[in-house]
LUMZA-970027 format. One line per field, with one value per atom (N, C-alpha, C, O): x, y, z; residue number from 1. Coordinates in pm, whole numbers. Example, Ala and Ser with C-alpha at 12.3 -4.5 7.8 and 13.67 -1.06 7.14 Angstrom:
BEGIN
px c(1319_1230_1320_1424_1285_1367_1290_1341)
py c(-569_-450_-330_-332_-225_-106_3_114)
pz c(780_780_780_846_708_714_787_804)
num c(1_1_1_1_2_2_2_2)
This chain:
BEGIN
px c(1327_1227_1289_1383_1248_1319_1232_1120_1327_1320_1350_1443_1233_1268_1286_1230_1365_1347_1345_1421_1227_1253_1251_1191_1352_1419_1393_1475_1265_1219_1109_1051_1072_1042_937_918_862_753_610_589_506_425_294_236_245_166_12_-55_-18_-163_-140_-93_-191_-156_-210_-141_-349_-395_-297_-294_-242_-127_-34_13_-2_119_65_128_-34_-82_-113_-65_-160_-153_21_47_97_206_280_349_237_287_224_288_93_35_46_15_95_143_263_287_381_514_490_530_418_422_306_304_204_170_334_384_393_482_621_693_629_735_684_738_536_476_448_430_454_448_565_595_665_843_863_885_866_924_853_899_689_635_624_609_640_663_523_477_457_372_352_461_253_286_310_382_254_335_475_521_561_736_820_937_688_765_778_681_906_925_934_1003_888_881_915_875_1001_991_1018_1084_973_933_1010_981_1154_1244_1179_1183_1134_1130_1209_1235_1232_1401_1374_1310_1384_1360_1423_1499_1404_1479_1609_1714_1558_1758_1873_1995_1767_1900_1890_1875_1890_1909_2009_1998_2084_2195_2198_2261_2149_2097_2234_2238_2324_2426_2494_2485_2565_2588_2550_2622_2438_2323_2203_2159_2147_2112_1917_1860_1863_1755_1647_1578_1672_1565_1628_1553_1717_1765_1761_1779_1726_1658_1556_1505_1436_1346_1253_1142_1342_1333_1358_1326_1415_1441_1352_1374)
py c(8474_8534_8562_8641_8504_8516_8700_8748_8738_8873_8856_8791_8942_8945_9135_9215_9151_9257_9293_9262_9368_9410_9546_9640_9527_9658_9689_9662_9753_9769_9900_9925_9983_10109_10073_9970_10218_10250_10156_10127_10111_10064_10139_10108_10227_10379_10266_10324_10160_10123_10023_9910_10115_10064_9903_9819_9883_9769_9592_9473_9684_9611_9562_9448_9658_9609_9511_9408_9533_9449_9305_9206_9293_9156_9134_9015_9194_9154_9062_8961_9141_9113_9015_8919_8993_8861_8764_8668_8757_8616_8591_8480_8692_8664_8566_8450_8623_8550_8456_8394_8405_8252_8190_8093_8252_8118_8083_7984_8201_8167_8068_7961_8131_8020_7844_7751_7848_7694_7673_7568_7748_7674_7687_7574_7774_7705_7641_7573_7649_7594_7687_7652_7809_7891_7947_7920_8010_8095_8224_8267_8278_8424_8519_8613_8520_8604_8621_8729_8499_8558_8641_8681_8656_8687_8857_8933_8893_9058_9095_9015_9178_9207_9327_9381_9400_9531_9587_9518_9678_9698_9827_9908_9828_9976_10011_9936_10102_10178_10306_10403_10277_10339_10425_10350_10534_10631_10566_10484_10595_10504_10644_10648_10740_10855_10752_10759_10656_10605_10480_10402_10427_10263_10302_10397_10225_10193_10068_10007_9991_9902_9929_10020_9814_9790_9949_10009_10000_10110_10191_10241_10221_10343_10359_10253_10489_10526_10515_10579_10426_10369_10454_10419_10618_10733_10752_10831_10723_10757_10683_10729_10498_10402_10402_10323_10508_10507_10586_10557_10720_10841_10822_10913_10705_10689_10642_10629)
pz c(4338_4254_4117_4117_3991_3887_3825_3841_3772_3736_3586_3537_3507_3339_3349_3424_3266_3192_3012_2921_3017_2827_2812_2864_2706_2644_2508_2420_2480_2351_2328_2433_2222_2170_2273_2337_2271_2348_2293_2175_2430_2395_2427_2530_2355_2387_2462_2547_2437_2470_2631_2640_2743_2807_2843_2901_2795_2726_2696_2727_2627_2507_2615_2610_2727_2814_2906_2931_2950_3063_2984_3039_2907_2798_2759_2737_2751_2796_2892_2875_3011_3152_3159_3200_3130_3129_3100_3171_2981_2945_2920_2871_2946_3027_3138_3133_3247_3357_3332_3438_3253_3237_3189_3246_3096_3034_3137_3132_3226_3311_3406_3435_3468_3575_3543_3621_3400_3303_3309_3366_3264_3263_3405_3448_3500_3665_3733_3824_3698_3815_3983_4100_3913_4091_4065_3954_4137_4214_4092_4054_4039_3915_4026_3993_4185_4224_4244_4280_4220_4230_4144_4145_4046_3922_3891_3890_3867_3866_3695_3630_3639_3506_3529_3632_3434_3425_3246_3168_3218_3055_3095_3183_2979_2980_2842_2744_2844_2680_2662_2733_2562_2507_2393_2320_2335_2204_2152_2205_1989_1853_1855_1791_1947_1903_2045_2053_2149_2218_2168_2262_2068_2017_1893_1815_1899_1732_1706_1792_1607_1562_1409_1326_1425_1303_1273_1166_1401_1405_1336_1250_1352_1274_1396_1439_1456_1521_1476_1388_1558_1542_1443_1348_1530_1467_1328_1270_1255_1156_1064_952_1088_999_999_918_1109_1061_973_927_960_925_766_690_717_576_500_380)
num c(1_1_1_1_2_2_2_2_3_3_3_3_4_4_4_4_5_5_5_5_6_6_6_6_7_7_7_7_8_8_8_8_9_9_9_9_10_10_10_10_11_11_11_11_12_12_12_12_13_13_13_13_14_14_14_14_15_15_15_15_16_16_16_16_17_17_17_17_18_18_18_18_19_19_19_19_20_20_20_20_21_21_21_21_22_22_22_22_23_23_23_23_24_24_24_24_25_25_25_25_26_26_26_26_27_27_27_27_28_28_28_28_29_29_29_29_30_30_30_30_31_31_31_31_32_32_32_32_33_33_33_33_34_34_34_34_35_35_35_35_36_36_36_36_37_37_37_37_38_38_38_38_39_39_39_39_40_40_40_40_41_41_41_41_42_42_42_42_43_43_43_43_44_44_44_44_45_45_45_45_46_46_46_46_47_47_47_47_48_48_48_48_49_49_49_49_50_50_50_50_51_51_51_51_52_52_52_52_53_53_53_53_54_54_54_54_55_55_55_55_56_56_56_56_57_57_57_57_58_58_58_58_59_59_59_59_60_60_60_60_61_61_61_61_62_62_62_62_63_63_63_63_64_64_64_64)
């Protein structure tokens, strides 16, 4: 069972995610050819105070 994970800011519309997940798993089910049920997705959302982006702390490039 191929497994994706993404690691990116919060996605407040839960809407927005499920159209996500959705067409993650059309484009994986087009590149393997498996079943959309094998497919595991999981969405980490992370605050911009735990990301450092070019050693500078995410909430603090955005705060400028």
């Amino acid at each position: 069972m191929p497994n994706v994970s993404i690691d990116g800011p919060k996605i407040r519309d839960l809407n927005i995610k499920r159209q996500l997940i959705k067409e993650i798993t059309d484009a994986l089910e087009k590149a393997y050819k498996i079943p959309r049920n094998a497919y595991n997705i999981v969405i980490r959302e992370n605050p911009p105070e735990n990301v450092g982006v070019g050693g500078v702390l995410l909430a603090d490039r955005i705060n400028k």
